[in-house]
Backbone as JSON Lines, residues from 0, in Angstrom:
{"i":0,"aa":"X","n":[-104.37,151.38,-81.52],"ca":[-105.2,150.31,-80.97],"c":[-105.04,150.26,-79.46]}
{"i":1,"aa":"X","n":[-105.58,151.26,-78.72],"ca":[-105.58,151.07,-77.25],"c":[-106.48,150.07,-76.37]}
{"i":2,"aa":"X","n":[-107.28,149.65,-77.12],"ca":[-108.0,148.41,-76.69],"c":[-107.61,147.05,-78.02]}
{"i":3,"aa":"X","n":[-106.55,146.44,-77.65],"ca":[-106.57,145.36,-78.58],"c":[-107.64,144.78,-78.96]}
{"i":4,"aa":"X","n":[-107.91,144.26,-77.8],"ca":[-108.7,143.28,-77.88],"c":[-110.38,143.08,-78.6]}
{"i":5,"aa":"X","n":[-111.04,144.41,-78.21],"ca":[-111.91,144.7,-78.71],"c":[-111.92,145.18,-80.42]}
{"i":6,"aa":"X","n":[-110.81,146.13,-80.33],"ca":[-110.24,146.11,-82.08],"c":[-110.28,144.42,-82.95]}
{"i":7,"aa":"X","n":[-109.48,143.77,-82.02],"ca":[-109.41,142.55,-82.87],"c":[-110.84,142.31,-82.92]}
{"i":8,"aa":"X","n":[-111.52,142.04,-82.23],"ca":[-113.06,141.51,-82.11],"c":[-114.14,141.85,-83.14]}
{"i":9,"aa":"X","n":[-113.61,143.03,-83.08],"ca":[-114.67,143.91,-84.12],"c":[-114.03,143.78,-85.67]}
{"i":10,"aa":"X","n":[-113.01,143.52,-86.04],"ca":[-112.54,143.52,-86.93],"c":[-112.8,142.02,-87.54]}
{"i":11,"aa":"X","n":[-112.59,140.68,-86.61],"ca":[-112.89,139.55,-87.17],"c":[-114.44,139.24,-87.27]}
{"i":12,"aa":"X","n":[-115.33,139.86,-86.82],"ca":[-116.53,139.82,-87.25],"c":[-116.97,140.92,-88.52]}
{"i":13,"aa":"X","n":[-116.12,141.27,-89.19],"ca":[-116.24,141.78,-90.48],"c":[-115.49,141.02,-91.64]}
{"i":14,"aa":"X","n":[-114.82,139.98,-91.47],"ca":[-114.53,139.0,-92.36],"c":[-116.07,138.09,-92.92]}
{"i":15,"aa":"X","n":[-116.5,138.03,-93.98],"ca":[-117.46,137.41,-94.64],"c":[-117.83,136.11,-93.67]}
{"i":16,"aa":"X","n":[-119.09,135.81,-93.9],"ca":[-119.75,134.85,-92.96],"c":[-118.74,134.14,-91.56]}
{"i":17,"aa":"X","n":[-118.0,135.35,-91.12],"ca":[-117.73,134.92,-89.33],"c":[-118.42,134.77,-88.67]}
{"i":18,"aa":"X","n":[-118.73,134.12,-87.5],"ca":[-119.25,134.66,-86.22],"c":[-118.5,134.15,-85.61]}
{"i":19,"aa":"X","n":[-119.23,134.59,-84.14],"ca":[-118.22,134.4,-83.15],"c":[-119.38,133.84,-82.42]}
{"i":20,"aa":"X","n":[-119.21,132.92,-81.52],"ca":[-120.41,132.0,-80.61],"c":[-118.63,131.34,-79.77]}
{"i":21,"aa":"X","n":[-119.47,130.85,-78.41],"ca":[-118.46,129.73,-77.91],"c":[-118.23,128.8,-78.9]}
{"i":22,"aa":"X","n":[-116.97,127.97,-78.06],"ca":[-117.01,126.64,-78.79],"c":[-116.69,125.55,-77.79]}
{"i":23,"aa":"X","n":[-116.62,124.31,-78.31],"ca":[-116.63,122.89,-77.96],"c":[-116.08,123.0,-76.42]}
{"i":24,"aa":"X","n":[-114.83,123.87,-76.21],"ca":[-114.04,123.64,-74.56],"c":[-114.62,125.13,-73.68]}
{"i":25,"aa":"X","n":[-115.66,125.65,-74.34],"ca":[-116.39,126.57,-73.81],"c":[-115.4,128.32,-73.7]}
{"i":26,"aa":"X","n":[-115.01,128.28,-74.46],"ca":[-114.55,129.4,-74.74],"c":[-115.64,130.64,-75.67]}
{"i":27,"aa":"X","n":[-115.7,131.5,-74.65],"ca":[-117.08,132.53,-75.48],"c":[-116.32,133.17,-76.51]}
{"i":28,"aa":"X","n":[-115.17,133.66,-76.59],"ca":[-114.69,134.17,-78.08],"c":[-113.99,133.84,-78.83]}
{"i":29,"aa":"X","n":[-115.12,132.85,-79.45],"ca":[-114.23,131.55,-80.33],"c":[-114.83,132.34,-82.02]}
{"i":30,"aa":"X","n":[-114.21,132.14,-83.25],"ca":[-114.73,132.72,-84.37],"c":[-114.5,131.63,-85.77]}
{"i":31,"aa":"X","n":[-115.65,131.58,-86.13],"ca":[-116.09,130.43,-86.86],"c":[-116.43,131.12,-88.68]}
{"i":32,"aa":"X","n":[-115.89,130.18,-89.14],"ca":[-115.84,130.82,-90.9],"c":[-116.95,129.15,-91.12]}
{"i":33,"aa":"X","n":[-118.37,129.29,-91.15],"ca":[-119.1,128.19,-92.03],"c":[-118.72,127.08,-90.97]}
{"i":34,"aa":"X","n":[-118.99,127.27,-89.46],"ca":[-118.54,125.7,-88.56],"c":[-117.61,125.97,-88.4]}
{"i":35,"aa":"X","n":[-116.04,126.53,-89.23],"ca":[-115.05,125.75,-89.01],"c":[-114.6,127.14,-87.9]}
{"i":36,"aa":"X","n":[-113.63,126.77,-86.68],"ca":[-113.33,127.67,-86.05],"c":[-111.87,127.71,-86.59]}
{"i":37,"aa":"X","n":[-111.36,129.21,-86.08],"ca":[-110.08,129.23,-86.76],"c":[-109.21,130.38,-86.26]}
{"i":38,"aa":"X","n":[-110.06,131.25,-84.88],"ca":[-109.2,131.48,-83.8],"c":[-110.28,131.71,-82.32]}
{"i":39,"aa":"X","n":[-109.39,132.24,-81.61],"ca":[-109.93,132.29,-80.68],"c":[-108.95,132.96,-79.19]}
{"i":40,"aa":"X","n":[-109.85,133.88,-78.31],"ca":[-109.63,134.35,-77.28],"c":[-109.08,133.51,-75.88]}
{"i":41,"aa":"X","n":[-107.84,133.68,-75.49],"ca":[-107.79,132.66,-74.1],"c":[-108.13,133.86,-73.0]}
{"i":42,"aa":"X","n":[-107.69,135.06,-73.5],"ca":[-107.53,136.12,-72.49],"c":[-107.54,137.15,-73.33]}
{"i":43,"aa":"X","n":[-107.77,138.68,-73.06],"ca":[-107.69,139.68,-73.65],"c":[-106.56,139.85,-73.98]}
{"i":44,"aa":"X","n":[-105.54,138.82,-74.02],"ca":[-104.05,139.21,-74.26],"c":[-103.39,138.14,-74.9]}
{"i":45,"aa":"X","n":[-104.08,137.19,-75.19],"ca":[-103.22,135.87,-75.72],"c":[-104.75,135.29,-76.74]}
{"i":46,"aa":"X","n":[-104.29,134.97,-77.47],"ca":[-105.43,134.02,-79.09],"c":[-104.68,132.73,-79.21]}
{"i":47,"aa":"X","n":[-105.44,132.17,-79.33],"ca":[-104.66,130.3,-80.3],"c":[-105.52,131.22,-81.76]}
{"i":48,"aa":"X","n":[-104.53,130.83,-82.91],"ca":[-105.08,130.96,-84.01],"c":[-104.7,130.39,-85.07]}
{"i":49,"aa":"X","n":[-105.24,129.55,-85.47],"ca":[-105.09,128.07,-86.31],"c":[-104.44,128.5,-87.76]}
{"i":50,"aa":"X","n":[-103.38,127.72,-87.75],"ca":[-102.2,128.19,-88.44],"c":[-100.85,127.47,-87.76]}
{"i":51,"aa":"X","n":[-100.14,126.72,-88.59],"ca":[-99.01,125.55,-88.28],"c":[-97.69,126.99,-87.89]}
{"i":52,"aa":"X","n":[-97.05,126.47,-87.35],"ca":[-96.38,127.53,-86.29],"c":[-95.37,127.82,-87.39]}
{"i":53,"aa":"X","n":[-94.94,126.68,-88.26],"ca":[-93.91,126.75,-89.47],"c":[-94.57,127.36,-90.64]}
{"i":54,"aa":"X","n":[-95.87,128.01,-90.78],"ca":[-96.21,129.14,-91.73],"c":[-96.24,130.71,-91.59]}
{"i":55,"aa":"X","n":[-95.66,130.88,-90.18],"ca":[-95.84,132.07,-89.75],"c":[-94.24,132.89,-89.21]}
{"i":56,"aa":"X","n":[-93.42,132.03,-89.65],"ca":[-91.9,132.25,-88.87],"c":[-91.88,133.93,-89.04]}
{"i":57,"aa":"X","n":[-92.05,134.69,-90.22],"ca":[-91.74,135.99,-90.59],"c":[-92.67,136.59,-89.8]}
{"i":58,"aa":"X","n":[-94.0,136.51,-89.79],"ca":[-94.97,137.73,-88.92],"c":[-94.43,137.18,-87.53]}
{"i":59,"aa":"X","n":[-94.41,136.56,-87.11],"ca":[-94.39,136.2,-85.37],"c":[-93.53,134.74,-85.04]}
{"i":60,"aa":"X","n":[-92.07,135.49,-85.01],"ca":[-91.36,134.5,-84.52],"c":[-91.0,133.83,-83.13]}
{"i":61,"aa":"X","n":[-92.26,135.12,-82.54],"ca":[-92.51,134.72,-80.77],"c":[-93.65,134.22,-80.73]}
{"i":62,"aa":"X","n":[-94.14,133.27,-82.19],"ca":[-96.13,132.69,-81.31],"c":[-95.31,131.34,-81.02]}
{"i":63,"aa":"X","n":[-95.73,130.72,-80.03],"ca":[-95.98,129.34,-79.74],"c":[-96.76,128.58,-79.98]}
{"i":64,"aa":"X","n":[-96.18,127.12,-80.62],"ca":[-97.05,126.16,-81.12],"c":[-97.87,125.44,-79.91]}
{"i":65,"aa":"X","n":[-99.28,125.61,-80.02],"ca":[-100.2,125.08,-78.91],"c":[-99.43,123.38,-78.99]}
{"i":66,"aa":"X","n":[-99.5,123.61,-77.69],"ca":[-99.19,122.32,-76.81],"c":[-100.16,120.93,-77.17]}
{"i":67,"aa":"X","n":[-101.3,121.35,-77.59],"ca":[-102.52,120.19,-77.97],"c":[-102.37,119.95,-79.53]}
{"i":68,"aa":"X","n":[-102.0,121.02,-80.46],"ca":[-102.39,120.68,-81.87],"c":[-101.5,121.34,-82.17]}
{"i":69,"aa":"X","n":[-100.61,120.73,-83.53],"ca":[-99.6,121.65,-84.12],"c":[-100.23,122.66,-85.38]}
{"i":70,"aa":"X","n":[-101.47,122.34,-85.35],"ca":[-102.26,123.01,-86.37],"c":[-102.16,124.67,-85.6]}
{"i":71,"aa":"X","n":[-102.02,124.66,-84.31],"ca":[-102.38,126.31,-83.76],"c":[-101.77,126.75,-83.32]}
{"i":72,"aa":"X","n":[-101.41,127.98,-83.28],"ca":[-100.41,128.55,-82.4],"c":[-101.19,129.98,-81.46]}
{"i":73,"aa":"X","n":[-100.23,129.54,-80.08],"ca":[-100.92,130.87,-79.02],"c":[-99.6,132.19,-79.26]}
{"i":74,"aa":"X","n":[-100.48,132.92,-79.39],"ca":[-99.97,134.8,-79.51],"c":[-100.29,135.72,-78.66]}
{"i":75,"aa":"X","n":[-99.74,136.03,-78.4],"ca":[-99.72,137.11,-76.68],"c":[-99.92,138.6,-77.54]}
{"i":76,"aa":"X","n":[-100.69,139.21,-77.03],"ca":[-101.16,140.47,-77.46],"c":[-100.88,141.38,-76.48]}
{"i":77,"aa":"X","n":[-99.55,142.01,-76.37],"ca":[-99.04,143.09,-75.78],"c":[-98.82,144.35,-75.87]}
{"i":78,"aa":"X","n":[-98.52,144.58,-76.95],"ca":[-98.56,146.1,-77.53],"c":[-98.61,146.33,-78.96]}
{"i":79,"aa":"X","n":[-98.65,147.04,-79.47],"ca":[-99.39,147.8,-80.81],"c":[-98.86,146.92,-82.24]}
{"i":80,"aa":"X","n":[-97.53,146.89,-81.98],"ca":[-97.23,145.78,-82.59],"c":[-97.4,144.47,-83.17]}
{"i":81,"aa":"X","n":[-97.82,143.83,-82.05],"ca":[-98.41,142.79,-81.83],"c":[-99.85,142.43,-82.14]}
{"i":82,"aa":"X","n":[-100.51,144.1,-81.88],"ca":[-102.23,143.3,-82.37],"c":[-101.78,143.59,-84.0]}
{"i":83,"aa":"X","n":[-101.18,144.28,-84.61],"ca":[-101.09,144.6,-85.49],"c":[-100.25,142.88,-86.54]}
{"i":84,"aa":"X","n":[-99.7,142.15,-86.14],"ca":[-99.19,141.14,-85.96],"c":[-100.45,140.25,-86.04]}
{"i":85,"aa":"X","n":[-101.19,140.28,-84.97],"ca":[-102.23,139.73,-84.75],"c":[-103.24,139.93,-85.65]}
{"i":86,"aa":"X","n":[-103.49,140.85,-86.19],"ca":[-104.6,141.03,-87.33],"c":[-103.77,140.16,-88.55]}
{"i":87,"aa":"X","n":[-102.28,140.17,-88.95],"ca":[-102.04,139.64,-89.96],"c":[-102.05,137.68,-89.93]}
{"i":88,"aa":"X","n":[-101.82,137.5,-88.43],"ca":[-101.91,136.14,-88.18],"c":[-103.62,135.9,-88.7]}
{"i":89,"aa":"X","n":[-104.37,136.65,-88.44],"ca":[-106.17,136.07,-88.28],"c":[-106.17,135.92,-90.01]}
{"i":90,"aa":"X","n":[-105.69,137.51,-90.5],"ca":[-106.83,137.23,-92.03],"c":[-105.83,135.83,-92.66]}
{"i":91,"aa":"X","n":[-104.77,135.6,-92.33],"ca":[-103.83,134.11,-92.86],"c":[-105.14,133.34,-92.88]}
{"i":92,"aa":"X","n":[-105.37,133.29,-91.19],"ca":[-105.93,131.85,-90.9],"c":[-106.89,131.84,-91.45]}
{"i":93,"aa":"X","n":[-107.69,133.32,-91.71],"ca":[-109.15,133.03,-92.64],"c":[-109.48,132.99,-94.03]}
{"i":94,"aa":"X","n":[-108.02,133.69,-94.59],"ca":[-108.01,132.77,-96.19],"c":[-107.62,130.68,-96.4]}
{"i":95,"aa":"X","n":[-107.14,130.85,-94.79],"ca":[-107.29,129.25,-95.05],"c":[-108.2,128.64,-95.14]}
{"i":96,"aa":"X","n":[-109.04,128.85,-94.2],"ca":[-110.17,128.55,-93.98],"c":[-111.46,128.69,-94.82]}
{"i":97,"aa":"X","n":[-111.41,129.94,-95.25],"ca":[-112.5,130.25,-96.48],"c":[-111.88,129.73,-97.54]}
């Protein structure tokens, strides 16, 4: 995965009725299951992705619980590891969600 970011991108728009549109605080790569959003881009290197920080201790014991909602946590996307990390944090959040 030499382009995380775009990997992730392309990959969460192949989860069943995703899209991706902005959302509410104007973020353009926000990704929505039926309305509900359930992650999203801060930077090509960091996601909030909705998911309580205490369901994820084993995949990513380095995400941080967003500062606004304990429902989300931000994940830094650094190396191969990590998006790989990162793909397992998303499909979580989108069996929650679906």
């Amino acid at each position: 995965m030499a382009d995380h970011f775009s990997q992730l991108r392309d990959m969460l728009i192949t989860f069943p009725s995703v899209v991706e549109r902005q959302n509410e605080f104007g973020t353009k790569h926000a990704y929505f299951y039926r309305n509900r959003e359930f992650a999203h881009f801060h930077s090509e290197n960091q996601m909030d992705i909705k998911i309580p920080r205490n369901e994820i201790e084993q995949i990513a014991p380095d995400a941080i619980e967003n500062p606004f909602s304990a429902q989300w946590i931000l994940f830094n996307i650094n190396s191969e590891d990590d998006a790989k990390r990162a793909f397992l944090l998303l499909q979580k959040a989108y069996r929650k969600v679906a």
